[in-house]
TIMI-791239 format. One record per atom (N, C-alpha, C): atom name; residue in three letters; x, y, z. Coordinates in steps of 0.05 Angstrom, whole numbers, always signed. Last residue first. Layout:
   atom   rest       xx       yy       zz
     CA    ala        X        Y        Z
...
END
This chain:
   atom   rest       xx       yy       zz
      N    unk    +1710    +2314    +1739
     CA    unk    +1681    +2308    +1750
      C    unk    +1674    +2284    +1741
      N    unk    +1755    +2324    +1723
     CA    unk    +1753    +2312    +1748
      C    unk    +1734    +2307    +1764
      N    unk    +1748    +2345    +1670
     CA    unk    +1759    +2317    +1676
      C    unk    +1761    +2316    +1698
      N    unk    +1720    +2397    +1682
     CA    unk    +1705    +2378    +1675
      C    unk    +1719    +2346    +1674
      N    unk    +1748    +2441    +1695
     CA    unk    +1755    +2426    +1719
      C    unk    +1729    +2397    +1706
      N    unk    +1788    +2494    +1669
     CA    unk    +1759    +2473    +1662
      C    unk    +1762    +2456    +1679
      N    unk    +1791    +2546    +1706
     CA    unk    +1802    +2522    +1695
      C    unk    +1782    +2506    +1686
      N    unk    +1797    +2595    +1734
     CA    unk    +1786    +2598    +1715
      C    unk    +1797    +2576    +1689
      N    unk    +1826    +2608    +1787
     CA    unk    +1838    +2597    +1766
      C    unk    +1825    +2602    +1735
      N    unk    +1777    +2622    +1811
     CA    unk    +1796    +2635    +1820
      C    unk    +1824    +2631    +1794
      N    unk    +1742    +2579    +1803
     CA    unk    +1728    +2611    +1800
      C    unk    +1754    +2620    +1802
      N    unk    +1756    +2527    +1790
     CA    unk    +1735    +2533    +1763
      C    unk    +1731    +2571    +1763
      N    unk    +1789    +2517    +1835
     CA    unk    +1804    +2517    +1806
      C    unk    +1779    +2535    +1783
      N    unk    +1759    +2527    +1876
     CA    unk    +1784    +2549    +1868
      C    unk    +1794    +2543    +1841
      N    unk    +1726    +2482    +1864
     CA    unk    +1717    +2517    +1865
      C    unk    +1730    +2539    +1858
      N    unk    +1761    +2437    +1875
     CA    unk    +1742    +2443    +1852
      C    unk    +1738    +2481    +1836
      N    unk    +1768    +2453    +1935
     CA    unk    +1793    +2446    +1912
      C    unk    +1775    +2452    +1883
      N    unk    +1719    +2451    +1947
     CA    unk    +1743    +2470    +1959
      C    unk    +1758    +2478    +1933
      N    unk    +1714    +2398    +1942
     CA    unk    +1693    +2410    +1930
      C    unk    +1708    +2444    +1928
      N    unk    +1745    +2367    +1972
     CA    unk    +1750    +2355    +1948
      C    unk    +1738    +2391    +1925
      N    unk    +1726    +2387    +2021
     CA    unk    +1762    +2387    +2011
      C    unk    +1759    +2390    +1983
      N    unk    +1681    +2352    +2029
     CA    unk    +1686    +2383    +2028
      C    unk    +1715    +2396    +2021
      N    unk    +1704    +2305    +2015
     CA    unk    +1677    +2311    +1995
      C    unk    +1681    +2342    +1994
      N    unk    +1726    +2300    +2067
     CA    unk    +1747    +2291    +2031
      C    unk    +1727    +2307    +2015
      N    unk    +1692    +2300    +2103
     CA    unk    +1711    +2326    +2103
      C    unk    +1723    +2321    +2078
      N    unk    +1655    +2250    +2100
     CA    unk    +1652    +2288    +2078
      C    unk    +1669    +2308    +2093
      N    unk    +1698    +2210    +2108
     CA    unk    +1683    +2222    +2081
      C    unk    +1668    +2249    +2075
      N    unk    +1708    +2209    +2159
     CA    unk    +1717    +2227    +2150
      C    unk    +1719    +2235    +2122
      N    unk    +1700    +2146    +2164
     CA    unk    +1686    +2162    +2178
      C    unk    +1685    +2194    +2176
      N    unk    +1699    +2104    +2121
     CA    unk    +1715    +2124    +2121
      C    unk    +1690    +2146    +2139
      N    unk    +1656    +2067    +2101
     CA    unk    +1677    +2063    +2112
      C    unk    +1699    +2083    +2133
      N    unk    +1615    +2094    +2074
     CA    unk    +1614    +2078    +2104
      C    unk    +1633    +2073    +2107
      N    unk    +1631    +2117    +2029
     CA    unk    +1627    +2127    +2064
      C    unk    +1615    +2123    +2070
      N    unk    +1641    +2063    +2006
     CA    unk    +1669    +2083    +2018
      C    unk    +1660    +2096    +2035
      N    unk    +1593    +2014    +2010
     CA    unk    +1601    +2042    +1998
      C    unk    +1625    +2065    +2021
      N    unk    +1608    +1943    +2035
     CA    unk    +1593    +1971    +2041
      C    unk    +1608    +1991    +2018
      N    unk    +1625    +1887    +2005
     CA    unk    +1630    +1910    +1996
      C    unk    +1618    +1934    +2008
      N    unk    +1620    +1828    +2018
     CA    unk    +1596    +1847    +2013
      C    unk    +1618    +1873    +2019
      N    unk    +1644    +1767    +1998
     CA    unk    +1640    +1777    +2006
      C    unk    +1630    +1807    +2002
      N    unk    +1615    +1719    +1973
     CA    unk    +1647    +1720    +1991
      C    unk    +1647    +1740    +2008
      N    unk    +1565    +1687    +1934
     CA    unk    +1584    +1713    +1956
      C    unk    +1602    +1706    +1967
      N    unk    +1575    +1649    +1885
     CA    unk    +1556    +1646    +1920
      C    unk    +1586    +1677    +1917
      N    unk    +1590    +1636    +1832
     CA    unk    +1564    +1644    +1835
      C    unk    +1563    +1647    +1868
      N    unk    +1651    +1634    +1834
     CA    unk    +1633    +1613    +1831
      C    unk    +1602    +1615    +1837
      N    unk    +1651    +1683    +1874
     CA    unk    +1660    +1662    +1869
      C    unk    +1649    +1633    +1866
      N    unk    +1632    +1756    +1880
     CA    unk    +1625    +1733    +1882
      C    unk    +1631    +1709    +1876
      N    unk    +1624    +1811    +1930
     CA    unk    +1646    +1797    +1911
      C    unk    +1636    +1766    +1911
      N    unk    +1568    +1866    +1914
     CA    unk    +1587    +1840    +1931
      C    unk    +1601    +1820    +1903
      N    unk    +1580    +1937    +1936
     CA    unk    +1579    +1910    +1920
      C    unk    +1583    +1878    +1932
      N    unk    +1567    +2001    +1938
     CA    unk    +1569    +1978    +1945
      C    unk    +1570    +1956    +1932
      N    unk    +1604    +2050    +1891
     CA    unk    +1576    +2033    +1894
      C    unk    +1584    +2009    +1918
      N    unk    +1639    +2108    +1918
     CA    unk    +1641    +2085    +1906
      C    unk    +1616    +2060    +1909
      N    unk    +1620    +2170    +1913
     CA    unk    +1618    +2147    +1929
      C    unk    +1623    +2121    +1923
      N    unk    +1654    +2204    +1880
     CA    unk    +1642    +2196    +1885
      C    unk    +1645    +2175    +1911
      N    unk    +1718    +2221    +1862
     CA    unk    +1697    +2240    +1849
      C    unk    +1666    +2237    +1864
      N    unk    +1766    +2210    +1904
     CA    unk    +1752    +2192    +1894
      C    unk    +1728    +2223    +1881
      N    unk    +1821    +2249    +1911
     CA    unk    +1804    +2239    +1919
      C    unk    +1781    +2231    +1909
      N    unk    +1867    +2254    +1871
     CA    unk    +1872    +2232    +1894
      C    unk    +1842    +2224    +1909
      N    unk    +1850    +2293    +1838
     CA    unk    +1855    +2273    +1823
      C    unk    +1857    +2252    +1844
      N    unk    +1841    +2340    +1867
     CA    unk    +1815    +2330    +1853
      C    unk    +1825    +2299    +1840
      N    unk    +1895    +2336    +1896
     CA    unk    +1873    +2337    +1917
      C    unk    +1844    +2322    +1887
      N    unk    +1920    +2371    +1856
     CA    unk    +1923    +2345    +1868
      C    unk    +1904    +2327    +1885
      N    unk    +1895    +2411    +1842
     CA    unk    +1891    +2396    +1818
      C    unk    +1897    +2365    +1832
      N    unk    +1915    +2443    +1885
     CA    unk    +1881    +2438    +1873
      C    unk    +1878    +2414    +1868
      N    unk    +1962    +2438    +1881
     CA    unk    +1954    +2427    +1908
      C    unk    +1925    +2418    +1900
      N    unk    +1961    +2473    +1846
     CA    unk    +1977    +2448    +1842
      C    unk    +1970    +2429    +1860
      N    unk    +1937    +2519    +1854
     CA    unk    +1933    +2503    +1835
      C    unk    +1939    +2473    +1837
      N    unk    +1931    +2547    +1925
     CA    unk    +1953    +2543    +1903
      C    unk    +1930    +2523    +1881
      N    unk    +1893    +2549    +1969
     CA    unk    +1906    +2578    +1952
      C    unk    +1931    +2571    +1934
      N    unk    +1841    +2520    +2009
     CA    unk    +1864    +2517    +1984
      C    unk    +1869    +2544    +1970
      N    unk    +1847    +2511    +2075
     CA    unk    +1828    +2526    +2049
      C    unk    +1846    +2529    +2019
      N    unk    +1822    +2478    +2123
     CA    unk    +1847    +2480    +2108
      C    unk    +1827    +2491    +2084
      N    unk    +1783    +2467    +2168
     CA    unk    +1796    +2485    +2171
      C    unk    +1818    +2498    +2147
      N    unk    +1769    +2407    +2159
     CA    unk    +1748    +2429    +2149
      C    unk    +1766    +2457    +2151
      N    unk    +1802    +2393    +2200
     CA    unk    +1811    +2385    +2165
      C    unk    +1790    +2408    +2152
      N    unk    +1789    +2412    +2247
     CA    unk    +1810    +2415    +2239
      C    unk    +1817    +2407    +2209
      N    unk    +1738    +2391    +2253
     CA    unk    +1747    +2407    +2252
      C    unk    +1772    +2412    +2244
      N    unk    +1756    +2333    +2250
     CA    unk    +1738    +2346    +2227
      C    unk    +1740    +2364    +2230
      N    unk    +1788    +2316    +2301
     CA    unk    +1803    +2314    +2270
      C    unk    +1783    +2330    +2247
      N    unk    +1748    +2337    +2340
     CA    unk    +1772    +2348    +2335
      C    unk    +1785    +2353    +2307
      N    unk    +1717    +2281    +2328
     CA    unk    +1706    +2306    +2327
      C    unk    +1726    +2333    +2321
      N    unk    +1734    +2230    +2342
     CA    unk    +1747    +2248    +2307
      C    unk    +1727    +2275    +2305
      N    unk    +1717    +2219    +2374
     CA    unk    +1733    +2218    +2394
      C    unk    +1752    +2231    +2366
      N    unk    +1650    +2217    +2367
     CA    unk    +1654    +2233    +2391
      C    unk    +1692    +2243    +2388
      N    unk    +1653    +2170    +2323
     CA    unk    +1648    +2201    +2316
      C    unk    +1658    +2220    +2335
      N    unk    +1669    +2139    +2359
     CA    unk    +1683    +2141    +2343
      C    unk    +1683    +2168    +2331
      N    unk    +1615    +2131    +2385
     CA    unk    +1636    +2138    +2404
      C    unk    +1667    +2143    +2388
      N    unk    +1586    +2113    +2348
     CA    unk    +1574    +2142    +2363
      C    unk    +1606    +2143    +2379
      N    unk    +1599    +2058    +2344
     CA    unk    +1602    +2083    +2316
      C    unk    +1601    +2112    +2326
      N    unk    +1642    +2027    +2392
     CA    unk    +1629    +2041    +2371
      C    unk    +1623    +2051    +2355
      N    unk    +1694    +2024    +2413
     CA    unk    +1679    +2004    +2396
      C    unk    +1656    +2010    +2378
      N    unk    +1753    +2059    +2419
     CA    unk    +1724    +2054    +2422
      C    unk    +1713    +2034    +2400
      N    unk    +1806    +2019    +2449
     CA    unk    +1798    +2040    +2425
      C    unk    +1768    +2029    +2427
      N    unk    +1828    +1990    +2486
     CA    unk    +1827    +2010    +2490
      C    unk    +1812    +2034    +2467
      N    unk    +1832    +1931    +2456
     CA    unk    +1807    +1939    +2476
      C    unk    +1800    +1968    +2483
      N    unk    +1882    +1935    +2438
     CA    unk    +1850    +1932    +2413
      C    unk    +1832    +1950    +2436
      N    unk    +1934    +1959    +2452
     CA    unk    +1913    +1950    +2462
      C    unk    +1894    +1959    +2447
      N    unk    +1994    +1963    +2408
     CA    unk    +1964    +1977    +2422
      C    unk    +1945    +1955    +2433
      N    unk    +2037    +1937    +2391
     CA    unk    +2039    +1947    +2425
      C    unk    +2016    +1964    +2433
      N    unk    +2030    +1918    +2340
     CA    unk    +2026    +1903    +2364
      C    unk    +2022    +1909    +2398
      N    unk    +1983    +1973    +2315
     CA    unk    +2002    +1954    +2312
      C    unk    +2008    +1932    +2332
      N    unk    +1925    +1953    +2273
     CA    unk    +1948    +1958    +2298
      C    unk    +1971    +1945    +2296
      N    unk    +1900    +1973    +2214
     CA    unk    +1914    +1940    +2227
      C    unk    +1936    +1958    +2252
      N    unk    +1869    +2015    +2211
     CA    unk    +1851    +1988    +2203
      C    unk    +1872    +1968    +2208
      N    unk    +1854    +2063    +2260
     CA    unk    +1871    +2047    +2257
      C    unk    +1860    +2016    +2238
      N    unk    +1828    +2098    +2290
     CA    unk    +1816    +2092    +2264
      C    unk    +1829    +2061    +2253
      N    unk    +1853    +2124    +2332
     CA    unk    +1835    +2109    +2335
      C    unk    +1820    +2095    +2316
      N    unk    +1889    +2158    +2305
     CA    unk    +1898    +2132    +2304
      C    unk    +1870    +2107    +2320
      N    unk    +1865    +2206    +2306
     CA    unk    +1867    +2184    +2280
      C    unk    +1866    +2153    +2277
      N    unk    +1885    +2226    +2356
     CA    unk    +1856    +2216    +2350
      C    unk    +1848    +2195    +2333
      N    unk    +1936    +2230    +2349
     CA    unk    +1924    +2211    +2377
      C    unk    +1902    +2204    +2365
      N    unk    +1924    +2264    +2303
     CA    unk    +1935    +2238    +2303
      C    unk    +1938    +2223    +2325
      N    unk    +1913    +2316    +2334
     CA    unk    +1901    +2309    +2319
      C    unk    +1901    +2269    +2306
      N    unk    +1966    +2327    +2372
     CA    unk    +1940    +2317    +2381
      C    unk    +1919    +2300    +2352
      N    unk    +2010    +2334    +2353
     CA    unk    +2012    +2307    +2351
      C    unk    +1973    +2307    +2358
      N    unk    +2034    +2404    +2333
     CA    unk    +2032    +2381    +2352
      C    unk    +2013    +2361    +2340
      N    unk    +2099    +2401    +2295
     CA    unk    +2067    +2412    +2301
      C    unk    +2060    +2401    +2313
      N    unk    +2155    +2396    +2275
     CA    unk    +2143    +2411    +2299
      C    unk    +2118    +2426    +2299
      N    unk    +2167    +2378    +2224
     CA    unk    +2158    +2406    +2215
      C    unk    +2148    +2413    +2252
      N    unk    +2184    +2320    +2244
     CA    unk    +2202    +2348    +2231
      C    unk    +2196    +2368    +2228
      N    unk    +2131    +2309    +2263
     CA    unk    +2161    +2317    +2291
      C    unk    +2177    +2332    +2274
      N    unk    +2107    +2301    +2225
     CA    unk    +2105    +2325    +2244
      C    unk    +2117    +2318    +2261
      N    unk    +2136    +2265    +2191
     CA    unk    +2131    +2293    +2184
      C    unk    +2129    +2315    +2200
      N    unk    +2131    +2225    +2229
     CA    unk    +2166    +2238    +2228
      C    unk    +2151    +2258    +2210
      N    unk    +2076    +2211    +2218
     CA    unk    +2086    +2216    +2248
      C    unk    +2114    +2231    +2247
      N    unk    +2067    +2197    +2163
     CA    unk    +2062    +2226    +2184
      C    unk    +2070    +2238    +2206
      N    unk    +2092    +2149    +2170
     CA    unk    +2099    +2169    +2153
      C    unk    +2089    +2192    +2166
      N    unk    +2056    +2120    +2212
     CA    unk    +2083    +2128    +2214
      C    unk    +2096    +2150    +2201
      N    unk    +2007    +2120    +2184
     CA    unk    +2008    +2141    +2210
      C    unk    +2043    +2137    +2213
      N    unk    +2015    +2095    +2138
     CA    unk    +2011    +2115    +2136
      C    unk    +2020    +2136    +2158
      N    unk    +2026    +2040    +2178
     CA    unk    +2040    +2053    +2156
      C    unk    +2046    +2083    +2152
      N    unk    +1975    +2035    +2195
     CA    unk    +2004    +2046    +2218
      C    unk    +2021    +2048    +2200
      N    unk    +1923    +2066    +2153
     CA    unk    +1942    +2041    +2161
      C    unk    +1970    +2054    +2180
      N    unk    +1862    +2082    +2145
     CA    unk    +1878    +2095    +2155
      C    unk    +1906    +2070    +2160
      N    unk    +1814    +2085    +2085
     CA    unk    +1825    +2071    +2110
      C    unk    +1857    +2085    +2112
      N    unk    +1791    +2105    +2035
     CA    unk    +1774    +2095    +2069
      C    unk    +1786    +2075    +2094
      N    unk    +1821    +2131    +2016
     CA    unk    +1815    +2111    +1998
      C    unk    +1805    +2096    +2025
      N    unk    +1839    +2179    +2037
     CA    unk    +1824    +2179    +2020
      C    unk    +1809    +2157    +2007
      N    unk    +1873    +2176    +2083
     CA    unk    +1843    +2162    +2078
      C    unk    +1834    +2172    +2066
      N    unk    +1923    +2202    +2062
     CA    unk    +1918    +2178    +2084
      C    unk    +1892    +2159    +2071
      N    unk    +1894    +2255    +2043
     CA    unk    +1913    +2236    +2025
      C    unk    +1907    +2199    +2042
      N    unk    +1887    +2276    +2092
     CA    unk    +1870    +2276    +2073
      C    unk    +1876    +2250    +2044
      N    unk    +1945    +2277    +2121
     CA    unk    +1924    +2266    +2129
      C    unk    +1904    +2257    +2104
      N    unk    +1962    +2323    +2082
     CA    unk    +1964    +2291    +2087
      C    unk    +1951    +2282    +2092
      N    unk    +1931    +2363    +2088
     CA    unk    +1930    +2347    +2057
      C    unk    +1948    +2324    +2063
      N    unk    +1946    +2377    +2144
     CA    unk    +1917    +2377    +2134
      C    unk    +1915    +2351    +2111
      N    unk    +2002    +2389    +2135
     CA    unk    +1995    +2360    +2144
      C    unk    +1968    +2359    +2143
      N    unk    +1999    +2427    +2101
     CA    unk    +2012    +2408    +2083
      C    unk    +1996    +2387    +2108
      N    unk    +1979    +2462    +2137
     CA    unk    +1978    +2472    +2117
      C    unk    +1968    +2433    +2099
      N    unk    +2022    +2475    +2172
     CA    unk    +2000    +2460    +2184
      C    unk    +1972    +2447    +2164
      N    unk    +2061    +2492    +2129
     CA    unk    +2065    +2471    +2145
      C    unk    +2039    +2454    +2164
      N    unk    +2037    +2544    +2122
     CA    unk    +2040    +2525    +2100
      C    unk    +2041    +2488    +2116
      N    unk    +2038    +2570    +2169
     CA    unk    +2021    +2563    +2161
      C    unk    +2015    +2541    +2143
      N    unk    +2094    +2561    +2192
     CA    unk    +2079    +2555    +2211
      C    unk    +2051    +2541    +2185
      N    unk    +2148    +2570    +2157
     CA    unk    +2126    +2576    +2158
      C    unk    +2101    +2558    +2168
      N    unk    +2195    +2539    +2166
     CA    unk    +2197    +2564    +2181
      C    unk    +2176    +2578    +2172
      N    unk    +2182    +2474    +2148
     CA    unk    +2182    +2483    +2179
      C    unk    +2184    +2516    +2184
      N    unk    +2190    +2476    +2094
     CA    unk    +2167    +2487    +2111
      C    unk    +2166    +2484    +2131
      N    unk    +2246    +2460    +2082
     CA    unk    +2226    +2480    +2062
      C    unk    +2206    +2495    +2076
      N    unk    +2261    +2423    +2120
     CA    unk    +2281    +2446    +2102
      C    unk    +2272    +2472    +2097
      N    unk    +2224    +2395    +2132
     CA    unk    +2226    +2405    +2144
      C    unk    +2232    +2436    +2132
      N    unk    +2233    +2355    +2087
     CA    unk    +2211    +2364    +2083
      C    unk    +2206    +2395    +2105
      N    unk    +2284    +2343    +2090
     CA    unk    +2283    +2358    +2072
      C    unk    +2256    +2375    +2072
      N    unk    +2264    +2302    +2131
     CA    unk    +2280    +2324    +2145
      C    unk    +2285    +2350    +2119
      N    unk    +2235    +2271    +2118
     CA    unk    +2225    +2287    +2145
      C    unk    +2238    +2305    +2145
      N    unk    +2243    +2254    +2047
     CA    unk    +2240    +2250    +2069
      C    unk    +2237    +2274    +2091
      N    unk    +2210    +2244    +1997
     CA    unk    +2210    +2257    +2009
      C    unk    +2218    +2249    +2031
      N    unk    +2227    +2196    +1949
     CA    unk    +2199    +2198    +1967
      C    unk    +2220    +2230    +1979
      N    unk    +2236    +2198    +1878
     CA    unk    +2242    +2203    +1897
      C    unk    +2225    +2210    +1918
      N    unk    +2228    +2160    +1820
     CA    unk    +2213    +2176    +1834
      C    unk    +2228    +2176    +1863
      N    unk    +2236    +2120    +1790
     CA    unk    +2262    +2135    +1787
      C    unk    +2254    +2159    +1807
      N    unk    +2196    +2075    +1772
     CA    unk    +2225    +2066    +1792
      C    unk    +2240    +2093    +1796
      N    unk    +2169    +2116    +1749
     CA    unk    +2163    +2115    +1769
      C    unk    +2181    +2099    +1787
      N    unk    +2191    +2176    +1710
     CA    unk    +2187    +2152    +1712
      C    unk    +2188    +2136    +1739
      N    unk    +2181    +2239    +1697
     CA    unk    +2165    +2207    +1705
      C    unk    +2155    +2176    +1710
      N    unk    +2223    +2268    +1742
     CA    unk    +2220    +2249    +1724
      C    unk    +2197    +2239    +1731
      N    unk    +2188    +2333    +1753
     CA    unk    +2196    +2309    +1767
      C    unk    +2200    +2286    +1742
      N    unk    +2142    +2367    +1744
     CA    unk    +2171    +2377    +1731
      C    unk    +2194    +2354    +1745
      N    unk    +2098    +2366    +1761
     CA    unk    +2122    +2374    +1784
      C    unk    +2142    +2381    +1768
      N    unk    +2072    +2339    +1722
     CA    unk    +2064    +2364    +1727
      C    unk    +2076    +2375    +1753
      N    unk    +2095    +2289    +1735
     CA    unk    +2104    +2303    +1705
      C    unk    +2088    +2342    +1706
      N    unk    +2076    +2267    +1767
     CA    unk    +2097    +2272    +1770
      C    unk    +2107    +2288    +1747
      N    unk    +2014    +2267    +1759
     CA    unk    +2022    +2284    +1771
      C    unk    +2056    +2288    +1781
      N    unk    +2026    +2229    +1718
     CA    unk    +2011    +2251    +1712
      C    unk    +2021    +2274    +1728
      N    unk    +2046    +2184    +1754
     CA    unk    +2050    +2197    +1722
      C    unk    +2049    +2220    +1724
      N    unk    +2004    +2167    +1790
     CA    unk    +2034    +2180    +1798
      C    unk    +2044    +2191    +1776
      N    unk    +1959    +2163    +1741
     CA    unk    +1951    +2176    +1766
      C    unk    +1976    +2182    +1781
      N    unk    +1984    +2104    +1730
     CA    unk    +1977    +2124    +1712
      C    unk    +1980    +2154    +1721
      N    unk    +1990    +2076    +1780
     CA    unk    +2006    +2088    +1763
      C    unk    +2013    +2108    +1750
      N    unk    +1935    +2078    +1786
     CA    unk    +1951    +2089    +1806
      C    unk    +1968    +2091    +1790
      N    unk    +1925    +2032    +1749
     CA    unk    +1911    +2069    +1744
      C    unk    +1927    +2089    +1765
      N    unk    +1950    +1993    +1752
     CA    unk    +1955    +2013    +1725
      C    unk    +1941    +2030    +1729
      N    unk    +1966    +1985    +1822
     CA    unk    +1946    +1978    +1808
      C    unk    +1958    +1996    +1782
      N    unk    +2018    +1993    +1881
     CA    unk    +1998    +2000    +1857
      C    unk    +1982    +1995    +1825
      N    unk    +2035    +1987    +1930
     CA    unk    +2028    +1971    +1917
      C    unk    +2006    +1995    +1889
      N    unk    +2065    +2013    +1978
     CA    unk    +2086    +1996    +1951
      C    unk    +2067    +1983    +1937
      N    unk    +2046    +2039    +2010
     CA    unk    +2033    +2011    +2017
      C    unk    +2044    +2001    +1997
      N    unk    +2060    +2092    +2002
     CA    unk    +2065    +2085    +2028
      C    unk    +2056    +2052    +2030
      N    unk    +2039    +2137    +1963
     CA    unk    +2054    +2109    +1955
      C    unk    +2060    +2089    +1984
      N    unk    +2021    +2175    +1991
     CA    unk    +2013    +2157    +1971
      C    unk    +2015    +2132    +1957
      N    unk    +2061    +2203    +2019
     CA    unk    +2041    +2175    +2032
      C    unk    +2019    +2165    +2006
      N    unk    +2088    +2212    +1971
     CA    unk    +2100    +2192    +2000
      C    unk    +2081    +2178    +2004
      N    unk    +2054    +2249    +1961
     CA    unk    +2063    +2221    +1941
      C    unk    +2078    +2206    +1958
      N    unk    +2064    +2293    +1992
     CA    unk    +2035    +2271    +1993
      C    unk    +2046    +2253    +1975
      N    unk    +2123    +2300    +1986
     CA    unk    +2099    +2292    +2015
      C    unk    +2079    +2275    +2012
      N    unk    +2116    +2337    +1934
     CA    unk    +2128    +2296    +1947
      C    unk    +2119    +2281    +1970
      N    unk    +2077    +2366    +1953
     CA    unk    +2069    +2344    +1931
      C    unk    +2086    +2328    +1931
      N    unk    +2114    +2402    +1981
     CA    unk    +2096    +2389    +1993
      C    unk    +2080    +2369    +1978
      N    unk    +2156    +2413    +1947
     CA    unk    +2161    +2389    +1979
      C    unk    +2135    +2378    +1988
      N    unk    +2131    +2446    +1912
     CA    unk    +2141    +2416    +1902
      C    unk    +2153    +2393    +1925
      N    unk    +2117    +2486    +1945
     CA    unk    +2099    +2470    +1937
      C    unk    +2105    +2444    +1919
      N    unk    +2163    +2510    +1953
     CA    unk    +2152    +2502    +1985
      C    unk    +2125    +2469    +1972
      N    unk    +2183    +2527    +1915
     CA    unk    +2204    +2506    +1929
      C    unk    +2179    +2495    +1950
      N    unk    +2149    +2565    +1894
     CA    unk    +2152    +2543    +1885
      C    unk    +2169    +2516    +1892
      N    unk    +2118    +2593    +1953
     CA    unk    +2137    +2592    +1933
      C    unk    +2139    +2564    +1915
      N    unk    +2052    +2609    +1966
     CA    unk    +2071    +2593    +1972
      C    unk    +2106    +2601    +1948
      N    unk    +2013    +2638    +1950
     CA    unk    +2027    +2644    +1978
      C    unk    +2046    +2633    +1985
      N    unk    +2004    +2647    +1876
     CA    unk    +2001    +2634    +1899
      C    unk    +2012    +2634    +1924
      N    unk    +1974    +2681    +1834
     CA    unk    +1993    +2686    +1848
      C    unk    +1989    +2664    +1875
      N    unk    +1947    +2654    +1773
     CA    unk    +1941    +2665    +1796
      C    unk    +1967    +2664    +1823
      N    unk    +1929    +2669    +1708
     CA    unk    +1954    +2671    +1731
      C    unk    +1940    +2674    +1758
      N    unk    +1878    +2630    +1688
     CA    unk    +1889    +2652    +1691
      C    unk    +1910    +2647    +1707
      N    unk    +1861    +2603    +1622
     CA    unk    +1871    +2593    +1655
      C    unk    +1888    +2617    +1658
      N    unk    +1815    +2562    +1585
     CA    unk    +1835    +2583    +1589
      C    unk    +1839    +2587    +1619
END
């Protein structure tokens, strides 16, 4: 059973911002039958056709429309981008493009995503490889900023909840290795190792959880 809970947003503001993230959700055109499944679900809980050739991305400037004249919602939404981005342990110039015309349309500043982009898993051509740190300690040092700032976002809508528990992984995904014809190919590390900004998703993820099970008063057991 599931209580009313009054959310800060309007309902115009929170169906721009769940196309948003299904933008960058979809941002690599490639999806597997559970991704599918998983755009379904949550297009049908927008009140959005669900059918997925018939799905409309969001663009910069509608996205603006809605939440550019609230500062908070807006800094709000690119938090849960980002978050979206790398949820699946990697950041692509794809992704960072999409973001990049979000926040020039919604006018927030760019610092956070200088950072990001140090993450970068395919440059693009006009970056210098050399210029981005090489290390692990010096990677942490240079997404110190970006964790603060994602740790900063506190969830006060449902829909956003429910989105967030379904996009981000429940777990650590097991290491593995891939094997052909009995010999390795190749070795699989666990997602956080990959994703240097795995427990801000974990603390997001857990956020999201909380408000649904105490504030909502939702069974939240299919997302565990």
């Amino acid at each position: 059973m599931t209580s009313v809970v009054k959310s800060p947003y309007t309902n115009e503001q929170i169906v721009a911002w769940l196309r948003g993230l299904l933008s960058i959700a979809w941002a690599d055109g490639d999806f597997d039958p559970q991704e599918q499944e998983l755009i379904t679900a949550l297009t049908q809980e927008l009140t959005i056709d669900s059918k997925l050739e018939s799905f409309e991305k969001i663009t910069p400037e509608e996205l603006a429309a809605v939440l550019k004249d609230d500062p908070t919602a807006a800094e709000n939404f690119l938090r849960t981008a980002v978050m979206v981005a790398i949820a699946d342990g990697t950041y692509s110039s794809i992704e960072d493009e999409i973001i990049h015309q979000f926040c020039q349309a919604l006018e927030l500043q760019e610092t956070v995503l200088v950072a990001l982009r140090q993450t970068l898993c395919d440059l693009p051509a006009n970056v210098d490889a050399t210029s981005l740190p090489t290390t692990e300690q010096t990677q942490i040092d240079v997404l110190h900023p970006v964790r603060d700032w994602l740790d900063g976002l506190d969830i006060h809508d449902p829909k956003v909840a429910r989105f967030l528990c379904k996009m981000i992984p429940p777990q650590c995904p097991f290491e593995r290795d891939v094997k052909l014809f009995g010999k390795k190919v190749v070795h699989i590390p666990p997602l956080c190792k990959l994703n240097p900004l795995y427990e801000q998703l974990v603390g997001l993820r857990f956020r999201a959880l909380s408000y649904l099970a105490d504030e909502c008063h939702e069974d939240v057991t299919e997302y565990c």
